[in-house]
SEVO-542521 format. One record per residue (C-alpha): x, y, z; residue number from 1. Coordinates in steps of 0.25 Angstrom, whole numbers, plus 5000, padded with zeros to 4 digits. Layout:
N
<r u="X" v="Y" w="Z" i="NUM"/>
...
REM end
This chain:
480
<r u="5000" v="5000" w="5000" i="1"/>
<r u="5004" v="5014" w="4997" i="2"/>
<r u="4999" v="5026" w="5004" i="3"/>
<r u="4993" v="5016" w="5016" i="4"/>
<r u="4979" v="5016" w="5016" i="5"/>
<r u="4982" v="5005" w="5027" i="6"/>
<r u="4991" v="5007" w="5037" i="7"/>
<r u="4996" v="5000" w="5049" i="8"/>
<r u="4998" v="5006" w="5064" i="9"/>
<r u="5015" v="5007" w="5065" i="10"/>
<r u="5028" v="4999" w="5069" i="11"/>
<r u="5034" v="4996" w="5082" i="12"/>
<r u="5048" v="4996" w="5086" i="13"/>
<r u="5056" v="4992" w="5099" i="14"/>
<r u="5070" v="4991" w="5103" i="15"/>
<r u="5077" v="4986" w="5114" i="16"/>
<r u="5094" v="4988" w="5113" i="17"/>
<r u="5106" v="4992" w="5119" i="18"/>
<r u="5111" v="5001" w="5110" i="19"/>
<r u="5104" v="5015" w="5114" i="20"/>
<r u="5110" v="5021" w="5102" i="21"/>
<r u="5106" v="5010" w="5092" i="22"/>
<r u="5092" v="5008" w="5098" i="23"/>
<r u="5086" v="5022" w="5094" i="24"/>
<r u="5093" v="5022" w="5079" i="25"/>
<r u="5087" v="5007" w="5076" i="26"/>
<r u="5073" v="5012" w="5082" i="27"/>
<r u="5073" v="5023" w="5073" i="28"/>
<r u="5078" v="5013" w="5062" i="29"/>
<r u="5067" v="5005" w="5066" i="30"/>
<r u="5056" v="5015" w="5063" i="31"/>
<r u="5058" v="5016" w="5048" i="32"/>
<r u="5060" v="5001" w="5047" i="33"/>
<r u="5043" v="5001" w="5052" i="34"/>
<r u="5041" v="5015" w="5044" i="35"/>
<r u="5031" v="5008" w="5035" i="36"/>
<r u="5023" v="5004" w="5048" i="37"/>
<r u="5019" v="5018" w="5052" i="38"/>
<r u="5023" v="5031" w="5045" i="39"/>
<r u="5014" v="5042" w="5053" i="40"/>
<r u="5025" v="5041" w="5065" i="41"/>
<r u="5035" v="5036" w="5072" i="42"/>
<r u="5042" v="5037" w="5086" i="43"/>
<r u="5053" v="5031" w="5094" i="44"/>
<r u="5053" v="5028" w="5111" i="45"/>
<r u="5068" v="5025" w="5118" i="46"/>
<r u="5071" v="5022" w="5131" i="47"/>
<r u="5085" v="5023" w="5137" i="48"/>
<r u="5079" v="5016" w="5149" i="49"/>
<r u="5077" v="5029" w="5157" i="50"/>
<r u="5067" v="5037" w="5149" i="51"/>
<r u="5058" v="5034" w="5136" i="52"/>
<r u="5060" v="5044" w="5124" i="53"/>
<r u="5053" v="5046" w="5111" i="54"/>
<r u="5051" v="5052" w="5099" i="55"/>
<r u="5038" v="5050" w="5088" i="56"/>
<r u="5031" v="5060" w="5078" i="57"/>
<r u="5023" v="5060" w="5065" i="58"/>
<r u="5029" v="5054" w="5050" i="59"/>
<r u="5038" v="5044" w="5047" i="60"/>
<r u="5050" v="5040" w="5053" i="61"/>
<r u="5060" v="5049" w="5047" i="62"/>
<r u="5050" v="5060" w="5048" i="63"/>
<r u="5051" v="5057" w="5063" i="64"/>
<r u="5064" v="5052" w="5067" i="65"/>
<r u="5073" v="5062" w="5060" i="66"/>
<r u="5089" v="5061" w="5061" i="67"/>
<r u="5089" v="5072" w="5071" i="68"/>
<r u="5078" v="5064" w="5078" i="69"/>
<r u="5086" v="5051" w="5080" i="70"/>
<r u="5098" v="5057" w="5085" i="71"/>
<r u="5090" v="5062" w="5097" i="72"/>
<r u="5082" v="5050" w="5102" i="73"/>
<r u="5088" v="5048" w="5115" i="74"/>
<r u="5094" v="5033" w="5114" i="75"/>
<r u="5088" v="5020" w="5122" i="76"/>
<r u="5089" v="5006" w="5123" i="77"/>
<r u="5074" v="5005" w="5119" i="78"/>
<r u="5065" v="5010" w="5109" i="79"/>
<r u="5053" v="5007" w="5103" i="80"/>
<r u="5047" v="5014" w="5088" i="81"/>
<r u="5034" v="5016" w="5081" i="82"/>
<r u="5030" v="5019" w="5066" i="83"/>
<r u="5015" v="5024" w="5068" i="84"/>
<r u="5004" v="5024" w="5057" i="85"/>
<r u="4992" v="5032" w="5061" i="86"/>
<r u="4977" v="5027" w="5059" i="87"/>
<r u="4973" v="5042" w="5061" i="88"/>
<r u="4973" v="5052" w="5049" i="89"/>
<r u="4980" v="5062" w="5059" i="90"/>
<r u="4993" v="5057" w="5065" i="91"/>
<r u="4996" v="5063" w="5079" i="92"/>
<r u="5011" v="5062" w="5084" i="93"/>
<r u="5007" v="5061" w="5098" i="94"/>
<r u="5001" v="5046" w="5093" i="95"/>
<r u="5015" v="5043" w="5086" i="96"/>
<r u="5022" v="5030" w="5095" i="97"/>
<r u="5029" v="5026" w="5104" i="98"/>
<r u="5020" v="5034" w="5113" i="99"/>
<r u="5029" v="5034" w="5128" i="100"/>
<r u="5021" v="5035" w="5139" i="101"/>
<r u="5024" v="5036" w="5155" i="102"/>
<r u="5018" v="5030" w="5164" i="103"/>
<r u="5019" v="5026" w="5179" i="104"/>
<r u="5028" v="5014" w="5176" i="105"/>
<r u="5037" v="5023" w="5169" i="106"/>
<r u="5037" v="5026" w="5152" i="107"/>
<r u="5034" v="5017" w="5140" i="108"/>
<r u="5034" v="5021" w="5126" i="109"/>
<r u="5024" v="5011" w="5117" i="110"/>
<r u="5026" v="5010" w="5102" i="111"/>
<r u="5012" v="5001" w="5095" i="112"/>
<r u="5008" v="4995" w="5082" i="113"/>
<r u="4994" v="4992" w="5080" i="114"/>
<r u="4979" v="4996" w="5084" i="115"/>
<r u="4969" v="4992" w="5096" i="116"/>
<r u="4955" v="4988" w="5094" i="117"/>
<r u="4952" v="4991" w="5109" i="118"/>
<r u="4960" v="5003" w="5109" i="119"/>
<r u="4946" v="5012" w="5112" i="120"/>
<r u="4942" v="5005" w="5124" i="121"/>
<r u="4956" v="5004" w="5130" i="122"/>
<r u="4958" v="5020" w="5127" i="123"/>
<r u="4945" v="5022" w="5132" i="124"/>
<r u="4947" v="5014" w="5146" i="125"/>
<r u="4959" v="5020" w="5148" i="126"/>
<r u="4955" v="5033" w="5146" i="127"/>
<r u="4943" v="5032" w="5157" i="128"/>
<r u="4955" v="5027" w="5167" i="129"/>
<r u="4961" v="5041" w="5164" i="130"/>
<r u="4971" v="5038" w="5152" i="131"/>
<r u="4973" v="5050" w="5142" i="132"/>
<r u="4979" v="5045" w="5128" i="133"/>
<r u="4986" v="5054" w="5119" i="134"/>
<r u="4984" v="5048" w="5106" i="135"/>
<r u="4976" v="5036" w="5099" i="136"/>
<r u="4985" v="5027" w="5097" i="137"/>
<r u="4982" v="5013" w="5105" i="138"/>
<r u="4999" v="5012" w="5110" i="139"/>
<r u="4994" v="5023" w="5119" i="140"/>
<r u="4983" v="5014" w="5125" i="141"/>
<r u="4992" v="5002" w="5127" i="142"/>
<r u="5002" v="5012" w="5132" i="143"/>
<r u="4991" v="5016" w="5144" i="144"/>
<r u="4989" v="5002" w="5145" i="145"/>
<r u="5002" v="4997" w="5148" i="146"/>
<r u="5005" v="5008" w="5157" i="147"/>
<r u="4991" v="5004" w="5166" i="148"/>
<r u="4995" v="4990" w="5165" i="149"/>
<r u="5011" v="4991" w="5170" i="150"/>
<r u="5007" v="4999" w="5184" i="151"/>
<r u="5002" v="4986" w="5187" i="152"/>
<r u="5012" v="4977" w="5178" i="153"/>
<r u="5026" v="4972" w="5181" i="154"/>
<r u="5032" v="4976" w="5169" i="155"/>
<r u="5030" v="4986" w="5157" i="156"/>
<r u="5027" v="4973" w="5149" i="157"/>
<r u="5017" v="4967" w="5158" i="158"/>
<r u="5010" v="4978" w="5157" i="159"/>
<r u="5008" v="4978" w="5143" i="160"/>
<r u="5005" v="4961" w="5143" i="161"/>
<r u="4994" v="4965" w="5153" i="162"/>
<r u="4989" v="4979" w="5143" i="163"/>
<r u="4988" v="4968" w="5132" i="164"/>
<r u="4976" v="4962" w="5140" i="165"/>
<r u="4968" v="4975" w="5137" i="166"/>
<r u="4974" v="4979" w="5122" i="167"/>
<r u="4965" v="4973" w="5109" i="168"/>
<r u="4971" v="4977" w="5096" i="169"/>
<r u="4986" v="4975" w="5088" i="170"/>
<r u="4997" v="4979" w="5093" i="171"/>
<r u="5012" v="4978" w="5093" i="172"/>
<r u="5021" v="4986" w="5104" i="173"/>
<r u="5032" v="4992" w="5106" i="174"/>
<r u="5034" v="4998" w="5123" i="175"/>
<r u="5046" v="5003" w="5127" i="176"/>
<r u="5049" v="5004" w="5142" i="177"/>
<r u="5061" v="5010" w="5149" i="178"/>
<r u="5068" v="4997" w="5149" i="179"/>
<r u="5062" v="4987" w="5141" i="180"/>
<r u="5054" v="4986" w="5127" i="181"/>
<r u="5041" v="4977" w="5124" i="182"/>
<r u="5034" v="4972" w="5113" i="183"/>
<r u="5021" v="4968" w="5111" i="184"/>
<r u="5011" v="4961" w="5100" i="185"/>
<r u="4996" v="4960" w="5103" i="186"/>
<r u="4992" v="4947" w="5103" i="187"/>
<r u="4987" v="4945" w="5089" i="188"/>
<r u="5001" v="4949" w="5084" i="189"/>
<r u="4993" v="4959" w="5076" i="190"/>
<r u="5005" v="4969" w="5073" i="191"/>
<r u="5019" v="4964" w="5069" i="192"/>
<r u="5030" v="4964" w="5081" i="193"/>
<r u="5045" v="4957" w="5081" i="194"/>
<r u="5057" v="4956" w="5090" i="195"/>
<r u="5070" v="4957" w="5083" i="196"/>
<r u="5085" v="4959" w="5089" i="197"/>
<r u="5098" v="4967" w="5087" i="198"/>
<r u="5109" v="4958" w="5091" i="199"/>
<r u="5108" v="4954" w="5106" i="200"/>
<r u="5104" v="4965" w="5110" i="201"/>
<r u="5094" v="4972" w="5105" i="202"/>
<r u="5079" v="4970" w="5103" i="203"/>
<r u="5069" v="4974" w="5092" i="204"/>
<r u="5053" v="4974" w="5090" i="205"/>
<r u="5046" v="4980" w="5078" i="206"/>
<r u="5032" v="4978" w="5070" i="207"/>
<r u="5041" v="4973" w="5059" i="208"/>
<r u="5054" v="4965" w="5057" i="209"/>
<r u="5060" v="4974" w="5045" i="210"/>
<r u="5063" v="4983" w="5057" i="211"/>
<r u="5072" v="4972" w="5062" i="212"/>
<r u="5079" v="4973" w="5049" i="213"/>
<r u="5082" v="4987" w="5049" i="214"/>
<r u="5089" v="4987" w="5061" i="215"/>
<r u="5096" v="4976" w="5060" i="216"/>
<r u="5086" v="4966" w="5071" i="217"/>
<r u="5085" v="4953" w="5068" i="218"/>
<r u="5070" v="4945" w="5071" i="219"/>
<r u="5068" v="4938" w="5083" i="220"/>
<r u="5053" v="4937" w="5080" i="221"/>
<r u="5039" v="4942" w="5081" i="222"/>
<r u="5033" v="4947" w="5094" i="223"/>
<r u="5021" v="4936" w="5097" i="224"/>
<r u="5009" v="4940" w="5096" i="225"/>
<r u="5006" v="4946" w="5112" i="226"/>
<r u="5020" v="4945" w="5117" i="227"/>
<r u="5025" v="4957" w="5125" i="228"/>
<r u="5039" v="4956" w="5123" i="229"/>
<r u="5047" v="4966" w="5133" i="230"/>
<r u="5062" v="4967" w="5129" i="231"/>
<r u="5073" v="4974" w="5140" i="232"/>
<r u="5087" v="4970" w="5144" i="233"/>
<r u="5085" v="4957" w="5149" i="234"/>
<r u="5080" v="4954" w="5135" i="235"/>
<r u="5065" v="4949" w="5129" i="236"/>
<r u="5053" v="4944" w="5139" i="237"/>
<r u="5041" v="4941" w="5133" i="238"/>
<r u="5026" v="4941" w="5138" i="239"/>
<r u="5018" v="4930" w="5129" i="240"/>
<r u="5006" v="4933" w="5139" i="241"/>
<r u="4997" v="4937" w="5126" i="242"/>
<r u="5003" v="4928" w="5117" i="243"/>
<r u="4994" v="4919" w="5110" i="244"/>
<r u="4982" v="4924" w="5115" i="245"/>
<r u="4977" v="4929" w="5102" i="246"/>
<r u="4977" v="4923" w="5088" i="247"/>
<r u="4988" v="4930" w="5078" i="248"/>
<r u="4983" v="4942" w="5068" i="249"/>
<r u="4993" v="4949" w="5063" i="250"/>
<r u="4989" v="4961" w="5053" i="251"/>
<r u="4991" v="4954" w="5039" i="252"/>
<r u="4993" v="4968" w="5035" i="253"/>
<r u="5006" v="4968" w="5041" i="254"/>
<r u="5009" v="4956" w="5030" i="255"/>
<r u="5002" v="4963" w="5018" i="256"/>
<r u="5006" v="4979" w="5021" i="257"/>
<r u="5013" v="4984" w="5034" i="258"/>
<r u="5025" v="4975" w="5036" i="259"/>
<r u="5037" v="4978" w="5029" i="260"/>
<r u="5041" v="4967" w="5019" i="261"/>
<r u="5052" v="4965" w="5023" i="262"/>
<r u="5047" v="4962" w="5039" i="263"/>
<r u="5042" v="4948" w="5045" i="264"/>
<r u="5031" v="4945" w="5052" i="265"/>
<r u="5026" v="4933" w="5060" i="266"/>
<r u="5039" v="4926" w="5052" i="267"/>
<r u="5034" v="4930" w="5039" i="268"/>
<r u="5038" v="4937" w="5030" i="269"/>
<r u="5030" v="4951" w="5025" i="270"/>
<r u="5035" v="4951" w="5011" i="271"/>
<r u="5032" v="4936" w="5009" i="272"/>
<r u="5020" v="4935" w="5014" i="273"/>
<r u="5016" v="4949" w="5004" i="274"/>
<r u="5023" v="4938" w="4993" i="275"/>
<r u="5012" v="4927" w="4996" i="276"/>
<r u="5001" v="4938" w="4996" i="277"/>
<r u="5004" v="4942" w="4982" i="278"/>
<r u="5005" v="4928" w="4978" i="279"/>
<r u="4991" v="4925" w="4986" i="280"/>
<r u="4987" v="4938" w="4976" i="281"/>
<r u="4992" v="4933" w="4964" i="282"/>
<r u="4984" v="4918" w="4966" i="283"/>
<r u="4971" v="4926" w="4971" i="284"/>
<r u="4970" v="4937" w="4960" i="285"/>
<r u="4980" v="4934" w="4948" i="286"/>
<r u="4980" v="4944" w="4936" i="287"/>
<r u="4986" v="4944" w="4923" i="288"/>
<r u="4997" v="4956" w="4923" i="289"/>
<r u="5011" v="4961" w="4920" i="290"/>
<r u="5017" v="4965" w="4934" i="291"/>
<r u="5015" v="4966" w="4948" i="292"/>
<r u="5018" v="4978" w="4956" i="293"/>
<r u="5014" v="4979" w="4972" i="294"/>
<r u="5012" v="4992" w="4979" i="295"/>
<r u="5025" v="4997" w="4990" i="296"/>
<r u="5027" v="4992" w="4996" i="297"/>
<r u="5018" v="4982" w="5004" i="298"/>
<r u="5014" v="4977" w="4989" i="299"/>
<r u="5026" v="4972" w="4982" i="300"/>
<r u="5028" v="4960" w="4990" i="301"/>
<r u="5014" v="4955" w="4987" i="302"/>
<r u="5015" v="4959" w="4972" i="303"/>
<r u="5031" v="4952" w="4972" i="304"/>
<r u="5022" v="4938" w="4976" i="305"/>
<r u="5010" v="4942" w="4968" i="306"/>
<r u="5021" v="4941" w="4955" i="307"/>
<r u="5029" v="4930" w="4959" i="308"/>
<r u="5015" v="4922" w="4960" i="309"/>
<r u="5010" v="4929" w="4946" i="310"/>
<r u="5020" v="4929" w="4938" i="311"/>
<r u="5018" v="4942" w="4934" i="312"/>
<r u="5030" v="4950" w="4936" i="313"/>
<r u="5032" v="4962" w="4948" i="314"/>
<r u="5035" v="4974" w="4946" i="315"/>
<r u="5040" v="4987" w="4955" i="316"/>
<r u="5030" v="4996" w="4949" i="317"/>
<r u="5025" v="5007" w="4962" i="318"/>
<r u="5036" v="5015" w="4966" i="319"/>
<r u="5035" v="5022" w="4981" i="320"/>
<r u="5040" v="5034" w="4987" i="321"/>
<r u="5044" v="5029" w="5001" i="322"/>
<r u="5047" v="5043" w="5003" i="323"/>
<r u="5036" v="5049" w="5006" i="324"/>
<r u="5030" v="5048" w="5021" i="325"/>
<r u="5014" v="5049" w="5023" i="326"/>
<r u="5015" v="5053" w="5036" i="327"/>
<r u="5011" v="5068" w="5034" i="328"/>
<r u="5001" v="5066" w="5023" i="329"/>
<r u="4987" v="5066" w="5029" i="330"/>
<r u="4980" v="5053" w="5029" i="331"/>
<r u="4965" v="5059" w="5026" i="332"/>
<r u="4970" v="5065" w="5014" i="333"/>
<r u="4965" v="5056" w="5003" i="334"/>
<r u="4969" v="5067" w="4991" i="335"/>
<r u="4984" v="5069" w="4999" i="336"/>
<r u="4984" v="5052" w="4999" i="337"/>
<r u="4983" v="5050" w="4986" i="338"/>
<r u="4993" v="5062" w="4982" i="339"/>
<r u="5002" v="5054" w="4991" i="340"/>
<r u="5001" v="5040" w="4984" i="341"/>
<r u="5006" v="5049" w="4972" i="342"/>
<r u="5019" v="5051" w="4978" i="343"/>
<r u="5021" v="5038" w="4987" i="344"/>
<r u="5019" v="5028" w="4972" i="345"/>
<r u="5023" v="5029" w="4956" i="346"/>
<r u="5022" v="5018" w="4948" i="347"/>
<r u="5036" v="5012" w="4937" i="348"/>
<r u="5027" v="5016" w="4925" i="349"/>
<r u="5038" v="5006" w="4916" i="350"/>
<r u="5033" v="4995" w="4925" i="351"/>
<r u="5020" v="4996" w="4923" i="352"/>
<r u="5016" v="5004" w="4911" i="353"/>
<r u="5007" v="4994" w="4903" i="354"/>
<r u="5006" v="4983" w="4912" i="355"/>
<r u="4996" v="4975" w="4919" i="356"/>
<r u="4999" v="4977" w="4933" i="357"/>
<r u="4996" v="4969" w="4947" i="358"/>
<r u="4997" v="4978" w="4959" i="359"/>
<r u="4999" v="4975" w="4972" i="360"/>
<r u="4996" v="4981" w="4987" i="361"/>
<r u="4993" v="4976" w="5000" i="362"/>
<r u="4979" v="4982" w="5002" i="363"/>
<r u="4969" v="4991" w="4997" i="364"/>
<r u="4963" v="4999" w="5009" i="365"/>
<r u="4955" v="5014" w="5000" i="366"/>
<r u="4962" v="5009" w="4987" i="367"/>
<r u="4968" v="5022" w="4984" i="368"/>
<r u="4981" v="5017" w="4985" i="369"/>
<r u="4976" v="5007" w="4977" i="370"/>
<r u="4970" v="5017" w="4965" i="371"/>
<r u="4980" v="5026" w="4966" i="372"/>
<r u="4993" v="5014" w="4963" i="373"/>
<r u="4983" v="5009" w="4952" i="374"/>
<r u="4981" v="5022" w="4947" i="375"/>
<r u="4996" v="5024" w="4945" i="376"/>
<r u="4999" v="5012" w="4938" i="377"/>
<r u="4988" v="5016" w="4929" i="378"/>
<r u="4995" v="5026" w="4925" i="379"/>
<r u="5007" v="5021" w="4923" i="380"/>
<r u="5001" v="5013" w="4913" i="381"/>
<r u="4997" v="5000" w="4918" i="382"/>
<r u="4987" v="4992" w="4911" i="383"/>
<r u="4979" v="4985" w="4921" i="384"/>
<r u="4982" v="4986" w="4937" i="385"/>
<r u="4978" v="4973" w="4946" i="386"/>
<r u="4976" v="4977" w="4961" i="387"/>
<r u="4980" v="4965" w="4970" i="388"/>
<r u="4980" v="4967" w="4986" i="389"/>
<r u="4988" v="4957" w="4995" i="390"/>
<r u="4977" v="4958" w="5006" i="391"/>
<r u="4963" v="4955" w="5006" i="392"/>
<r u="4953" v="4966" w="5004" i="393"/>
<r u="4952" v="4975" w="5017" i="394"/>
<r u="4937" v="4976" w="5023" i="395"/>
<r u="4939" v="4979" w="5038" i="396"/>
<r u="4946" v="4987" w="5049" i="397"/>
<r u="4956" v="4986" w="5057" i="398"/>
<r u="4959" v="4990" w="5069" i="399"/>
<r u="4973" v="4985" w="5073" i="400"/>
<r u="4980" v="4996" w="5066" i="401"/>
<r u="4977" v="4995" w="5052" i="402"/>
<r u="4971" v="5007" w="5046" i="403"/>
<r u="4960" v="5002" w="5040" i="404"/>
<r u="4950" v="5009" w="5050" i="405"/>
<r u="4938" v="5010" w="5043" i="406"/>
<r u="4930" v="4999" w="5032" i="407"/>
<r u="4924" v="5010" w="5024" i="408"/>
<r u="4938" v="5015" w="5018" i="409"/>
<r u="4940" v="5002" w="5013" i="410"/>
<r u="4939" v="4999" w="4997" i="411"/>
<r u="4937" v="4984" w="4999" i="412"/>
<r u="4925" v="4987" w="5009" i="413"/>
<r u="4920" v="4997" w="4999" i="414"/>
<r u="4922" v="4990" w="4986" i="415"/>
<r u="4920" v="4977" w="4979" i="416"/>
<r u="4934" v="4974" w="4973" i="417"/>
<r u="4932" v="4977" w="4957" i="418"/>
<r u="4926" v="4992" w="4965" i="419"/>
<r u="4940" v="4992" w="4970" i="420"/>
<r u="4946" v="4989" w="4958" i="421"/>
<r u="4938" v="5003" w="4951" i="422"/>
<r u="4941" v="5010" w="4961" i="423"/>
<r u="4956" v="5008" w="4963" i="424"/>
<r u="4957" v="5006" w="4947" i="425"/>
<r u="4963" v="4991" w="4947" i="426"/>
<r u="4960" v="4982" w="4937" i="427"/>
<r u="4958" v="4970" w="4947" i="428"/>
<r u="4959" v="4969" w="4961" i="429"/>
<r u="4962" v="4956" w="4971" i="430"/>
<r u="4966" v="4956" w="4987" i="431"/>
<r u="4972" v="4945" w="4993" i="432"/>
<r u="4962" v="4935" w="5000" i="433"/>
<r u="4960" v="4934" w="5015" i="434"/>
<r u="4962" v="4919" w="5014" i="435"/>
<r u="4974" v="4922" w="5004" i="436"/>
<r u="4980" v="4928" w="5016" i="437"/>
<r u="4979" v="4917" w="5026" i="438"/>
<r u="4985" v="4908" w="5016" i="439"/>
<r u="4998" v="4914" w="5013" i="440"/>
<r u="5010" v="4907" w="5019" i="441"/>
<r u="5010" v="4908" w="5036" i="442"/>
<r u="4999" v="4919" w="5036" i="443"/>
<r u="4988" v="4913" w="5045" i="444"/>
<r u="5000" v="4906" w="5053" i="445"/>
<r u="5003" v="4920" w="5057" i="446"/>
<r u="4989" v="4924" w="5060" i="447"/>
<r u="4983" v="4938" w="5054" i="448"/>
<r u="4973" v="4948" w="5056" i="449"/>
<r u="4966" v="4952" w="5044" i="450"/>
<r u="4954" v="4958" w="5050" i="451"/>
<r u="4954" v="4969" w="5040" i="452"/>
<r u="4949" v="4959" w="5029" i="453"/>
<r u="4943" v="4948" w="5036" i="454"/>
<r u="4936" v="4957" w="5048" i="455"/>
<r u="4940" v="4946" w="5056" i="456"/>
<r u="4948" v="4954" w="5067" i="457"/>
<r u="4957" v="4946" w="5079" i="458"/>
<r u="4949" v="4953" w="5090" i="459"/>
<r u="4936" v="4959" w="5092" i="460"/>
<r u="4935" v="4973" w="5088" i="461"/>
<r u="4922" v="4982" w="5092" i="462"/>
<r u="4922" v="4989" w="5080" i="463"/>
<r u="4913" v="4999" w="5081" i="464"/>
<r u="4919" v="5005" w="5094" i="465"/>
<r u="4934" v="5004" w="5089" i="466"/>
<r u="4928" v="5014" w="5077" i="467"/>
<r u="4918" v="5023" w="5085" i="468"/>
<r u="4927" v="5023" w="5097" i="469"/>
<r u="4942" v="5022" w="5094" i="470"/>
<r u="4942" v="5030" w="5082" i="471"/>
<r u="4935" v="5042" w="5088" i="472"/>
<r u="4945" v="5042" w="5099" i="473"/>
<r u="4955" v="5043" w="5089" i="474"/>
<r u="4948" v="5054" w="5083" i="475"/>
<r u="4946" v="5061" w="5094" i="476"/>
<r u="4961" v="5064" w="5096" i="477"/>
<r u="4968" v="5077" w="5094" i="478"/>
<r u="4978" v="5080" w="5085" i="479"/>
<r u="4991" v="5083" w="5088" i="480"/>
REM end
């Protein structure tokens, strides 16, 4: 997908080292290794075991850490990061992560990936015992929580195994204590988490593994689904208390769109599994054509296996400025959007003047991405342009931190496909099948949520409350 219609909620980052120099420079390297997981914000927390300091603000990475920047981060032993992509139209920086709080125990600084479905009522309960929260985002409720729960807990990460009790939703958590460094996936595992390592050492979690590799980490393995894994210099302890409890669903999203390619997940690789979708398309809508291009970058992959199962030869014909940074351009400005797509893709005319063309995406959310990308090979003199998506049609909310908020804004709810295919201007149109899906090579031995097609969600969700309740609350926050 292009300009993302869909959008995932952030990346987490945490470190535990020796080296207090290194630890803030491989943080910061960390950050644009998960720039593709939130491009609204960013933010770094270090503690140099005395005191917890922090700096976050609006853009992408290098809009926010700028040399000048870096070189006055105070240096620490631990640190924890966060990319953040924003549901809202209006970004706030008080919202950016990791948010550091105080407390009666002393100072934490929380850094989340994810959404919770009971977030409302948890606000709302705390709010009546006298809390006062800052912004909307849902690390700021967890963050109240553990600090209730650790005046009554032994530890920092007991008291965020007993907060668990209470949290329904998806998350995966960075916390960063004076002296110690926990991280912890939700039960379902719904968000991507690892452990990796720098020599003996040095420890590292991140959403994805292709931050391992850019600084120099090599992967122990995935955080389990419900561990709390507190890491301080006595080395790893682990709380499996929640494991097991809940059956895996991991986003398939993260496998079609958000994960880098180059990352693995659950032991599989993304860039393979995208290679069996586009041979799972090729087998479910095959068309006669001379190339096969996929859309950058989450595309390719998929159109790399829709080739080698076609025969018909791929070709790199969508050219994309990575240059240019959404993070100012205002998200309820459909005219400005559209402008944008203009500058973000060209099309190799040479490749495809005259040709027959397959094109590849991951999914079709308002399809402007789609008609505009069709448009432009159009023009560029292609003869015919077959639309093939490498996930099934999407009908229903999420609420896990996918922004696909509301049913009424979707194409596939709207329109019957050949209606797509006017509307978008492709001469055909197919979608991966839900049972495709399941059937590729290790898929339903990782477990997945695909709720978003199916409607078939992992935990029960009051649906007209999380959009009459939450959604105002949001709405009804003041802008910085």
């Amino acid at each position: 997908m292009l300009f993302h219609e869909l959008n995932e909620e952030c990346g987490v980052f945490g470190i535990y080292g020796t080296d207090e120099n290194m630890v803030v420079q491989l943080s910061h390297l960390a950050l644009y290794a998960m720039q593709h997981r939130g491009r609204d914000g960013a933010g770094l927390a270090v503690t140099d075991s005395e005191s917890i300091y922090s700096y976050k603000d609006l853009g992408w990475v290098a809009d926010v850490f700028t040399p000048s920047v870096v070189k006055h981060i105070k240096p620490g032993k631990i640190a924890i990061g966060h990319v953040r992509n924003s549901r809202k139209a209006v970004v706030e920086r008080f919202a950016a992560q990791p948010l550091v709080m105080r407390y009666m125990k002393g100072a934490m600084a929380l850094a989340n990936n994810g959404a919770l479905v009971n977030g409302y009522e948890m606000r709302t309960a705390l709010e009546h015992d006298g809390a006062m929260f800052q912004t909307s985002s849902d690390a700021e409720i967890f963050a109240y929580l553990i600090a209730r729960k650790r005046v009554r807990s032994a530890s920092l990460e007991e008291a965020v195994s007993v907060a668990m009790d209470e949290i329904q939703g998806a998350y995966s958590m960075v916390i960063l204590g004076r002296h110690k460094l926990i991280a912890v996936r939700d039960p379902r595992g719904m968000r991507p988490l690892s452990l990796g390592r720098i020599g003996d050492d040095c420890w590292v979690v991140a959403s994805e593994t292709c931050v391992f590799d850019g600084i120099g980490a090599e992967l122990v393995r995935d955080i389990e689904p419900g561990e709390v894994l507190m890491i301080d210099e006595k080395g790893l302890h682990s709380d499996r208390t929640h494991c097991g409890k809940e059956k895996p669903a991991l986003c398939i999203y993260e496998y079609v769109y958000f994960a880098r390619p180059d990352s693995v997940i659950n032991g599989k690789s993304v860039h393979e599994v995208r290679l069996d979708i586009g041979r799972l398309l090729a087998e479910e809508h095959p068309v006669d054509a001379d190339i096969v291009c996929g859309v950058p970058d989450s595309g390719i992959s998929a159109a790399i296996g829709y080739s080698l199962a076609s025969g018909i030869p791929y070709g790199t014909a969508l050219i994309k400025n990575k240059y240019m940074s959404q993070a100012h351009l205002p998200k309820n400005n459909d005219k400005i959007q559209e402008l944008a797509l203009k500058c973000k893709l060209n099309v190799l005319e040479a490749v495809i003047k005259g040709k027959r063309v397959i094109l590849i995406d991951d999914s079709i959310i308002k399809g402007m991405t789609a008609k505009h990308i069709i448009s432009l090979l159009r023009k560029a003199g292609a003869t015919e342009v077959h639309l093939r998506i490498s996930s099934p049609p999407v009908f229903n909310t999420c609420y896990f931190g996918t922004t696909i908020n509301d049913r009424g804004s979707l194409i596939t709810s709207n329109m019957r496909v050949e209606e797509i295919c006017q509307a978008v201007g492709a001469d055909s149109l197919g979608f991966a099948s839900v049972e495709g899906i399941h059937s590729l090579p290790g898929v339903d031995r990782m477990g997945i949520c695909d709720a978003c097609f199916t409607g078939q969600y992992p935990m029960d969700i009051d649906e007209r409350e999380y959009h009459s309740k939450y959604d105002q609350k949001i709405g009804e926050e003041p802008q910085a």
